[in-house]
Every structure is written in C-alpha cells, then in structure tokens.
N, C-alpha and C positions, 0 to 999 in steps of 0.2 A: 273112344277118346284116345290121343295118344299121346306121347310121355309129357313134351313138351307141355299140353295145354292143363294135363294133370298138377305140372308145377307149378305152375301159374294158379292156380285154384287158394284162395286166400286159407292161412293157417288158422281152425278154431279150437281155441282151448278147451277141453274140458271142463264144463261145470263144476261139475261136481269135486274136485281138486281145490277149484279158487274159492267157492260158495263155502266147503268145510273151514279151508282160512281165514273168510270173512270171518263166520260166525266164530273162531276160536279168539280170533282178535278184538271181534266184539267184547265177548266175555272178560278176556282177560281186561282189559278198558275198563271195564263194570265193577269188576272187583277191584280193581288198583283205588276206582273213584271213591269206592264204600268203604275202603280201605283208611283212603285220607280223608274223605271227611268225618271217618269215625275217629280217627287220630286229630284232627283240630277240635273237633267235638269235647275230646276229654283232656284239650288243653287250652279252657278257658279263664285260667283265674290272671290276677294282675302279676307283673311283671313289670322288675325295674331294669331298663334298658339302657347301657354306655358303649355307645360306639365313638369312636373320633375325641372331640370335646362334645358332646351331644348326650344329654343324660335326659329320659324321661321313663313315662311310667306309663305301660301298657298293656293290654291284654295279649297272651303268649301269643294266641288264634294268631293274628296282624304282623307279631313280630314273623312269626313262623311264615303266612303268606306274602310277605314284603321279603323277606329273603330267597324264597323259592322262585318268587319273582325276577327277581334281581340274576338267581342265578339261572334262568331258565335265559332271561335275555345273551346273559354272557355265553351264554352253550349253543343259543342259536348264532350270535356274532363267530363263535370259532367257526362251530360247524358250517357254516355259509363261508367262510375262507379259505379253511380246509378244503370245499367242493373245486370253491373258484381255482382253487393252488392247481386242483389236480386235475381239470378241465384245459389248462395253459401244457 
C-alpha cells in the first residue's frame, strides 16, 4: 500500500477510551438523578410562596421544580446565544 492510500484510510477511534467515558458519564447522570430526587423527596411539606404580587401556598417539591425549570430554560436561551455569538 502506499503512503497516499494509507492517508486516505478513514480515522477509528478507539473504543475503549470513548466506551470508559460513556459509562463514567452515565454514572455520574445516575447519581446527580438520586441525588435530587432524594433532595425533593425530603422537601415535601407546605410552603408559603410571594413572588411579584403573587402570594400562595405550596409544596416545596413544585416550588423547587418550577424554579429549576425556569432556570434551566434561561441557561439554555444564554447558552444557544452564546454558541450562535461565537459561530458569526
């Protein structure tokens, strides 16, 4: 074979390198999830809530998931701007 056709021969990754990352990524995914739903788990009693003029009365769990939410939206809206900025 010679050099040229050598170069031309598609690049494969090693397995074993990206397959160890999957699985460390997995894990860590697994414990972050057991993580917080052990933490919403042991924040369910009532909870009086004043945001704005907005005053009611709810369980932590809700409030805690309705803000995470909230802020997960606004992290992805930076973050997708930030890409777009840096892609111009």
């Amino acid at each position: 074979m010679t050099r040229g056709q050598d170069e031309r021969r598609p690049i494969v990754e090693e397995e074993g390198g990206a397959g160890v990352l999957a699985r460390v990524r997995l894990a860590l995914a697994v414990v972050a999830l057991a993580a917080l739903t052990l933490f919403l788990l042991q924040n369910l009693q009532e909870v009086q809530v004043h945001f704005l003029w907005f005053d009611w009365s709810t369980r932590m769990l809700w409030a805690l998931l309705a803000s995470a939410a909230v802020g997960a939206v606004i992290a992805a809206i930076l973050f997708g701007a930030l890409l777009r900025r840096g892609r111009q």
